[in-house]
N, C-alpha and C positions, 0 to 999 in steps of 0.2 A: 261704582262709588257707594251703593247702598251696601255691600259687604264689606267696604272699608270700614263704612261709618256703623253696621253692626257689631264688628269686632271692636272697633276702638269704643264704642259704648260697650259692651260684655265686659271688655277688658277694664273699662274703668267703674264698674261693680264690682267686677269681682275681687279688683284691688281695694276695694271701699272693702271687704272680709279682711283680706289680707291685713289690712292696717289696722281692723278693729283686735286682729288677734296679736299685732306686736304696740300697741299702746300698754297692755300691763308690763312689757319688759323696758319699754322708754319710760315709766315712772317711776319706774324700782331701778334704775339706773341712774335716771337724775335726780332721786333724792336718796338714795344709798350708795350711790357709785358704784353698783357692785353688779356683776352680769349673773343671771340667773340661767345656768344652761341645763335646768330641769325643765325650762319655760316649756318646750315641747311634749315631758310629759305629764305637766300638768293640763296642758288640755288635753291630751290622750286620755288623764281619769276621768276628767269634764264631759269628756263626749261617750265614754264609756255610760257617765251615770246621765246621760241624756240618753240616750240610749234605751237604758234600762228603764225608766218611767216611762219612755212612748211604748213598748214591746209588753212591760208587764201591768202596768196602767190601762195602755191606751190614749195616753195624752200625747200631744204633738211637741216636738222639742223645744218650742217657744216658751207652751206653760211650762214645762221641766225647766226654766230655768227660775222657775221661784222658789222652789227646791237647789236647783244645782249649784247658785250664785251665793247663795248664804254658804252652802258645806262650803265651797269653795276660797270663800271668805275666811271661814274658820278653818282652813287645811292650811291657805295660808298662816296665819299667823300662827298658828301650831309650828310647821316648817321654819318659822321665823324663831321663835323661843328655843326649838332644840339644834338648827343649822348653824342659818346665818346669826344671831348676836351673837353667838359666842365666839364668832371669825370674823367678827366688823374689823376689830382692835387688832389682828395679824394681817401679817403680808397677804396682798391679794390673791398671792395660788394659792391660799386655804379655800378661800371662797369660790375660787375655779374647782378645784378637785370634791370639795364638799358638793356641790352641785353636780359636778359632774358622777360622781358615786351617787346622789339621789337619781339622776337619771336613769343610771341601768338598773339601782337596783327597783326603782318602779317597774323599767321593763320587763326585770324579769317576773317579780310579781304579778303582774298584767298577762304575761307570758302563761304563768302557772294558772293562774283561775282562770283564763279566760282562751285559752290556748292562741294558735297565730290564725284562727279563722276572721273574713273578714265580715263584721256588724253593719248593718245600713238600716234607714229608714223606711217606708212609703212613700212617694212621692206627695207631697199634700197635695198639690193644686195639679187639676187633670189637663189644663192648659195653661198656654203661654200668657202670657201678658200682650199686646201690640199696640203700640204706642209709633205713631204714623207708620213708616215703611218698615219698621224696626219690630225685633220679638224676641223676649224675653223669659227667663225663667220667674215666676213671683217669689220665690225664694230670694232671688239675686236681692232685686230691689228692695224684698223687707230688710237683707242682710246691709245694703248700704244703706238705708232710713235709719236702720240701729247705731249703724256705724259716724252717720252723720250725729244724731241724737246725741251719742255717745263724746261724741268729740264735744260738743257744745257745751254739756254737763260736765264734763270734766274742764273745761276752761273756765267757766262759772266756778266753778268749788273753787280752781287753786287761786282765783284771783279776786272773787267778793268774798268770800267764807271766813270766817276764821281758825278753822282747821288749813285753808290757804295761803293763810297769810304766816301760821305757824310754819307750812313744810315752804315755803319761801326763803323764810327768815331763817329756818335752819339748814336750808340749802345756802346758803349768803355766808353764813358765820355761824356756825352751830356752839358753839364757844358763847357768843354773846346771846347768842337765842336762849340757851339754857340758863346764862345769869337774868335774863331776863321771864324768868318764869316758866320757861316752854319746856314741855315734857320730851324729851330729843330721842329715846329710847323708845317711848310710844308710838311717837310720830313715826316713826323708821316700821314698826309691828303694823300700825295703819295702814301706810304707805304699802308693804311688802304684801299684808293681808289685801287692800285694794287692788293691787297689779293682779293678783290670783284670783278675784271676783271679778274683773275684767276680761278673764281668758275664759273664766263660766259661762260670760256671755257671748262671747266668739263660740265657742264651741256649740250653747246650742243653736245658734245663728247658724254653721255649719253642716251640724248632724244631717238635716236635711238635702245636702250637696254632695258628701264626701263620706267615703265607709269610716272605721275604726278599728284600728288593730292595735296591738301592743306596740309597734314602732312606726305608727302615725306621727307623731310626736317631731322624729327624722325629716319626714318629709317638711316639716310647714316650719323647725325652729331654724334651720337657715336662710328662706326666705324672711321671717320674721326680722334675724340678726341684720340683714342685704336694708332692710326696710327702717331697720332705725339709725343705722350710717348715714343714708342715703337723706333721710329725712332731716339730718343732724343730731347729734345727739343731746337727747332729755326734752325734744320740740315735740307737743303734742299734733299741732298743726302736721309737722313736716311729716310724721309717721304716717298721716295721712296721706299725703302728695305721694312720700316714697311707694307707698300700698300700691295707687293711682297707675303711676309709674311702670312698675312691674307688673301690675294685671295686663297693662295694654302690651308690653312689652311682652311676654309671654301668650296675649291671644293673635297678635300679629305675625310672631315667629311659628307660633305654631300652627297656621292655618298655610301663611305664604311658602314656609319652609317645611319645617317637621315638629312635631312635639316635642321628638326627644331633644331637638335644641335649644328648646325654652330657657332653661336653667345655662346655657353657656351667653345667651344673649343678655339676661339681664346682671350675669356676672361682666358683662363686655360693660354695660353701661354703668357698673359700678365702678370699676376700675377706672372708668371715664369722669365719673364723677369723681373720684378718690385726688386724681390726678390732675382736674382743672378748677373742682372746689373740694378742698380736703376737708371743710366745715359742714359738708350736707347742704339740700336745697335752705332749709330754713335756719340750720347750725350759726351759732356762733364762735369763732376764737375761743382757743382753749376748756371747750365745753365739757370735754373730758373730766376737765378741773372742778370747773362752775358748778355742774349738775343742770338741774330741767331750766327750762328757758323762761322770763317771761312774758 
Protein backbone atom coordinates (compact mmCIF):
# COMPACT_ATOMS: atom_id res chain seq x y z
CA UNK A 1 0.00 0.00 0.00
CA UNK A 2 2.89 2.32 0.72
CA UNK A 3 4.06 2.06 -3.04
CA UNK A 4 0.64 2.63 -4.17
CA UNK A 5 0.46 5.66 -2.28
CA UNK A 6 4.21 6.71 -3.31
CA UNK A 7 3.56 6.56 -6.91
CA UNK A 8 0.15 8.07 -6.80
CA UNK A 9 1.79 11.08 -4.74
CA UNK A 10 5.20 11.19 -7.40
CA UNK A 11 2.54 11.03 -9.95
CA UNK A 12 0.48 13.85 -8.74
CA UNK A 13 3.83 16.26 -8.58
CA UNK A 14 4.89 15.47 -11.25
CA UNK A 15 1.69 16.22 -12.97
CA UNK A 16 1.56 19.58 -10.86
CA UNK A 17 4.98 20.19 -13.83
CA UNK A 18 3.18 18.83 -16.25
CA UNK A 19 0.33 21.44 -15.95
CA UNK A 20 2.45 24.22 -15.15
CA UNK A 21 4.05 23.73 -18.48
CA UNK A 22 0.65 23.53 -20.61
CA UNK A 23 -1.08 26.56 -18.80
CA UNK A 24 0.69 29.19 -21.40
CA UNK A 25 -0.87 27.00 -24.29
CA UNK A 26 -4.46 27.12 -22.41
CA UNK A 27 -4.20 31.03 -22.31
CA UNK A 28 -3.24 31.65 -25.67
CA UNK A 29 -5.84 29.43 -26.74
CA UNK A 30 -8.65 30.88 -24.89
CA UNK A 31 -8.05 34.24 -25.43
CA UNK A 32 -6.61 33.84 -29.10
CA UNK A 33 -8.17 30.81 -30.15
CA UNK A 34 -5.43 29.83 -31.93
CA UNK A 35 -3.01 26.67 -30.96
CA UNK A 36 0.46 27.32 -30.69
CA UNK A 37 2.41 24.07 -31.92
CA UNK A 38 5.79 25.76 -31.45
CA UNK A 39 4.51 25.53 -27.57
CA UNK A 40 7.28 22.63 -27.31
CA UNK A 41 9.98 24.60 -28.77
CA UNK A 42 9.62 27.35 -26.96
CA UNK A 43 10.42 25.71 -23.94
CA UNK A 44 13.21 23.62 -25.60
CA UNK A 45 14.83 27.53 -25.91
CA UNK A 46 13.71 28.16 -22.25
CA UNK A 47 15.53 25.24 -21.00
CA UNK A 48 18.40 25.68 -23.25
CA UNK A 49 18.96 29.28 -21.65
CA UNK A 50 18.38 27.71 -18.11
CA UNK A 51 20.82 25.71 -18.84
CA UNK A 52 23.31 27.96 -19.94
CA UNK A 53 23.26 30.50 -16.70
CA UNK A 54 23.52 27.35 -14.26
CA UNK A 55 26.70 25.80 -16.59
CA UNK A 56 28.33 29.30 -17.38
CA UNK A 57 27.13 31.28 -14.31
CA UNK A 58 26.81 28.85 -11.72
CA UNK A 59 23.48 29.73 -10.72
CA UNK A 60 20.87 27.07 -10.17
CA UNK A 61 17.92 27.13 -12.65
CA UNK A 62 15.41 28.74 -10.37
CA UNK A 63 17.58 32.10 -10.17
CA UNK A 64 17.90 31.62 -14.11
CA UNK A 65 14.58 32.15 -14.31
CA UNK A 66 14.85 35.97 -13.61
CA UNK A 67 16.58 36.25 -16.64
CA UNK A 68 14.96 33.46 -18.60
CA UNK A 69 11.10 34.53 -17.97
CA UNK A 70 11.60 38.21 -19.04
CA UNK A 71 13.65 37.11 -22.76
CA UNK A 72 10.93 34.78 -22.77
CA UNK A 73 8.27 37.28 -22.28
CA UNK A 74 9.89 39.46 -24.97
CA UNK A 75 10.43 36.35 -27.64
CA UNK A 76 7.04 36.01 -27.16
CA UNK A 77 5.56 38.94 -28.19
CA UNK A 78 8.33 39.31 -30.81
CA UNK A 79 6.85 35.94 -32.27
CA UNK A 80 3.46 37.51 -31.77
CA UNK A 81 4.15 40.93 -34.04
CA UNK A 82 6.07 38.90 -36.88
CA UNK A 83 3.77 35.14 -36.74
CA UNK A 84 0.68 35.19 -35.39
CA UNK A 85 -1.10 39.00 -35.91
CA UNK A 86 -0.68 38.79 -39.09
CA UNK A 87 -2.68 35.18 -39.40
CA UNK A 88 -5.32 36.21 -36.62
CA UNK A 89 -7.67 37.52 -39.63
CA UNK A 90 -7.10 34.23 -42.09
CA UNK A 91 -8.32 30.77 -41.86
CA UNK A 92 -6.90 28.91 -39.20
CA UNK A 93 -4.41 26.63 -41.15
CA UNK A 94 -2.43 29.65 -41.46
CA UNK A 95 -1.89 29.75 -37.93
CA UNK A 96 -1.37 25.88 -37.78
CA UNK A 97 1.35 25.76 -40.54
CA UNK A 98 2.88 29.10 -39.37
CA UNK A 99 3.64 27.50 -36.00
CA UNK A 100 4.15 24.52 -37.14
CA UNK A 101 7.20 25.93 -39.72
CA UNK A 102 8.46 28.03 -36.33
CA UNK A 103 8.68 24.61 -34.77
CA UNK A 104 11.26 23.00 -37.04
CA UNK A 105 12.73 25.65 -38.02
CA UNK A 106 13.73 26.33 -34.22
CA UNK A 107 14.68 22.75 -34.26
CA UNK A 108 16.82 22.96 -36.63
CA UNK A 109 18.52 26.04 -35.36
CA UNK A 110 18.81 24.33 -31.76
CA UNK A 111 20.11 21.40 -33.91
CA UNK A 112 22.85 23.59 -35.46
CA UNK A 113 24.35 25.54 -32.51
CA UNK A 114 23.82 23.27 -30.19
CA UNK A 115 24.09 19.84 -31.82
CA UNK A 116 21.68 16.51 -30.75
CA UNK A 117 23.86 16.17 -27.45
CA UNK A 118 21.92 15.79 -24.58
CA UNK A 119 22.30 19.00 -21.64
CA UNK A 120 21.43 18.39 -17.88
CA UNK A 121 21.90 19.93 -14.58
CA UNK A 122 23.50 18.89 -11.14
CA UNK A 123 21.42 17.46 -8.97
CA UNK A 124 20.71 20.43 -6.31
CA UNK A 125 19.58 18.65 -3.28
CA UNK A 126 21.93 15.61 -2.29
CA UNK A 127 18.69 14.10 -0.61
CA UNK A 128 15.13 13.20 -0.77
CA UNK A 129 12.72 14.87 1.03
CA UNK A 130 10.47 12.31 3.58
CA UNK A 131 7.44 13.15 4.46
CA UNK A 132 5.99 10.29 6.78
CA UNK A 133 6.48 6.70 4.90
CA UNK A 134 6.87 8.66 1.62
CA UNK A 135 10.24 10.10 -0.32
CA UNK A 136 10.57 12.46 -2.56
CA UNK A 137 12.59 14.49 -4.91
CA UNK A 138 12.86 18.52 -3.53
CA UNK A 139 12.73 19.41 -6.98
CA UNK A 140 9.29 17.73 -7.48
CA UNK A 141 7.72 19.57 -4.77
CA UNK A 142 9.34 23.06 -5.31
CA UNK A 143 8.17 22.31 -9.09
CA UNK A 144 4.37 21.81 -7.76
CA UNK A 145 4.54 24.79 -5.01
CA UNK A 146 5.31 26.83 -8.34
CA UNK A 147 2.98 25.28 -10.10
CA UNK A 148 0.34 25.66 -7.41
CA UNK A 149 1.46 29.48 -6.83
CA UNK A 150 1.32 29.78 -10.44
CA UNK A 151 -2.36 28.69 -10.81
CA UNK A 152 -3.50 31.06 -7.91
CA UNK A 153 -1.62 34.24 -9.63
CA UNK A 154 -2.99 33.72 -12.75
CA UNK A 155 -6.65 33.39 -11.55
CA UNK A 156 -6.13 36.46 -9.41
CA UNK A 157 -5.00 38.54 -12.53
CA UNK A 158 -7.84 37.35 -15.05
CA UNK A 159 -10.48 37.93 -12.48
CA UNK A 160 -9.61 41.09 -10.00
CA UNK A 161 -7.11 42.94 -12.33
CA UNK A 162 -8.05 45.05 -14.92
CA UNK A 163 -5.82 43.87 -17.49
CA UNK A 164 -8.55 40.65 -16.50
CA UNK A 165 -11.34 42.07 -16.81
CA UNK A 166 -9.94 43.50 -20.34
CA UNK A 167 -8.91 39.86 -21.70
CA UNK A 168 -12.46 38.60 -20.35
CA UNK A 169 -14.37 41.16 -21.86
CA UNK A 170 -12.53 40.49 -25.19
CA UNK A 171 -12.83 36.90 -24.87
CA UNK A 172 -16.90 37.73 -24.43
CA UNK A 173 -17.32 39.99 -27.47
CA UNK A 174 -14.12 41.53 -28.84
CA UNK A 175 -16.25 43.67 -31.12
CA UNK A 176 -17.92 45.48 -28.07
CA UNK A 177 -14.73 45.32 -25.84
CA UNK A 178 -12.96 47.39 -28.49
CA UNK A 179 -15.97 50.01 -28.81
CA UNK A 180 -15.53 50.19 -25.52
CA UNK A 181 -12.13 51.38 -25.20
CA UNK A 182 -10.05 48.13 -24.84
CA UNK A 183 -6.87 47.76 -26.74
CA UNK A 184 -7.91 44.02 -28.42
CA UNK A 185 -4.52 43.94 -30.44
CA UNK A 186 -2.53 44.52 -27.28
CA UNK A 187 -4.28 42.39 -25.29
CA UNK A 188 -3.80 39.35 -27.69
CA UNK A 189 0.58 40.49 -27.67
CA UNK A 190 0.01 40.40 -23.73
CA UNK A 191 -1.76 37.49 -23.68
CA UNK A 192 0.51 35.40 -26.39
CA UNK A 193 3.78 37.22 -24.75
CA UNK A 194 2.32 35.78 -21.01
CA UNK A 195 1.65 32.22 -22.22
CA UNK A 196 5.51 32.28 -23.44
CA UNK A 197 6.71 33.67 -19.93
CA UNK A 198 4.78 31.00 -18.51
CA UNK A 199 6.55 28.18 -20.31
CA UNK A 200 10.11 30.24 -18.94
CA UNK A 201 8.94 29.04 -15.88
CA UNK A 202 8.12 25.58 -16.40
CA UNK A 203 11.27 25.12 -17.95
CA UNK A 204 13.30 26.26 -15.31
CA UNK A 205 11.19 24.45 -12.86
CA UNK A 206 12.14 21.49 -15.13
CA UNK A 207 15.92 21.89 -15.97
CA UNK A 208 16.59 20.26 -12.92
CA UNK A 209 14.50 16.81 -13.76
CA UNK A 210 14.90 16.47 -17.41
CA UNK A 211 18.00 16.81 -20.02
CA UNK A 212 17.52 19.22 -23.06
CA UNK A 213 17.99 18.53 -26.56
CA UNK A 214 16.94 20.20 -29.72
CA UNK A 215 13.69 17.87 -29.79
CA UNK A 216 12.79 17.95 -26.14
CA UNK A 217 10.06 20.22 -27.30
CA UNK A 218 8.33 16.53 -28.97
CA UNK A 219 8.49 14.88 -26.02
CA UNK A 220 6.40 17.17 -23.48
CA UNK A 221 4.14 19.30 -26.41
CA UNK A 222 1.71 16.38 -26.70
CA UNK A 223 1.33 15.67 -23.35
CA UNK A 224 0.79 19.37 -22.92
CA UNK A 225 -1.96 19.31 -26.00
CA UNK A 226 -3.60 15.54 -23.87
CA UNK A 227 -3.56 18.07 -20.64
CA UNK A 228 -5.52 20.88 -22.04
CA UNK A 229 -8.54 18.78 -23.65
CA UNK A 230 -8.63 16.90 -20.83
CA UNK A 231 -8.65 19.77 -18.59
CA UNK A 232 -11.21 21.54 -20.97
CA UNK A 233 -10.46 23.96 -23.03
CA UNK A 234 -9.23 27.65 -21.97
CA UNK A 235 -9.88 26.37 -17.79
CA UNK A 236 -6.90 27.26 -16.01
CA UNK A 237 -8.05 25.08 -12.93
CA UNK A 238 -8.63 22.14 -15.32
CA UNK A 239 -5.04 22.24 -16.83
CA UNK A 240 -4.21 21.59 -13.53
CA UNK A 241 -6.41 18.55 -12.63
CA UNK A 242 -5.58 17.25 -16.32
CA UNK A 243 -1.56 17.58 -15.38
CA UNK A 244 -2.66 15.69 -11.92
CA UNK A 245 -4.32 13.16 -14.05
CA UNK A 246 -1.69 11.97 -16.31
CA UNK A 247 1.38 12.23 -14.00
CA UNK A 248 -0.42 9.56 -11.85
CA UNK A 249 -1.53 7.91 -14.90
CA UNK A 250 1.84 7.54 -16.30
CA UNK A 251 3.65 6.74 -12.56
CA UNK A 252 1.16 3.78 -12.00
CA UNK A 253 1.58 2.34 -15.71
CA UNK A 254 4.73 2.54 -15.50
CA UNK A 255 5.90 1.11 -12.31
CA UNK A 256 2.90 -1.78 -12.49
CA UNK A 257 3.29 -2.32 -16.19
CA UNK A 258 6.11 -0.82 -18.23
CA UNK A 259 7.24 2.69 -19.08
CA UNK A 260 7.12 2.34 -22.46
CA UNK A 261 3.30 2.18 -22.08
CA UNK A 262 2.92 5.26 -20.28
CA UNK A 263 1.90 7.43 -23.20
CA UNK A 264 -0.78 4.52 -24.63
CA UNK A 265 -2.50 4.57 -21.12
CA UNK A 266 -3.15 8.14 -20.73
CA UNK A 267 -4.09 8.33 -24.47
CA UNK A 268 -6.63 5.34 -23.18
CA UNK A 269 -7.90 7.72 -20.61
CA UNK A 270 -8.29 10.59 -23.04
CA UNK A 271 -10.28 8.93 -25.51
CA UNK A 272 -12.20 8.02 -22.42
CA UNK A 273 -12.75 11.22 -21.46
CA UNK A 274 -13.23 12.53 -25.11
CA UNK A 275 -16.04 10.12 -25.36
CA UNK A 276 -18.05 10.42 -21.87
CA UNK A 277 -17.24 14.24 -21.28
CA UNK A 278 -16.32 15.79 -24.79
CA UNK A 279 -16.06 19.17 -22.56
CA UNK A 280 -12.97 18.19 -20.26
CA UNK A 281 -12.97 17.67 -16.53
CA UNK A 282 -13.68 21.50 -15.92
CA UNK A 283 -14.62 22.50 -19.86
CA UNK A 284 -17.55 24.09 -20.71
CA UNK A 285 -20.14 23.68 -23.92
CA UNK A 286 -18.88 24.96 -26.91
CA UNK A 287 -15.53 26.27 -25.27
CA UNK A 288 -13.87 26.02 -28.58
CA UNK A 289 -16.02 28.99 -29.30
CA UNK A 290 -16.18 30.91 -25.95
CA UNK A 291 -12.35 30.87 -25.28
CA UNK A 292 -10.73 30.61 -21.42
CA UNK A 293 -13.39 30.08 -18.85
CA UNK A 294 -14.39 31.90 -16.01
Amino acid sequence: MSTFGQLVLSGIFLGGIYALMSMGLTLVFGVLRVVNFAHGEFLMMAMYGAWAITFYLGLNPYVAAIAVVPAMFLFGALMHRIIIAPALDKPHLVVVFATMGLSIFMQNVALMMMTADLWDVRPMFARSIEIGPFYFKAELLIGFGVTIACTILLQWLIRATYLGKAIRATVQDGEAAMLMGVPIPRIFLITFAGGSALVGIAACVMMPLFSVFPTVGLNFVLIAFVIVVLGGMGSIEGALLGGICIGVVQSLSGYYIAPAYGQMFYFILFLLVMIFRPNGFLGQKGAANIGINE
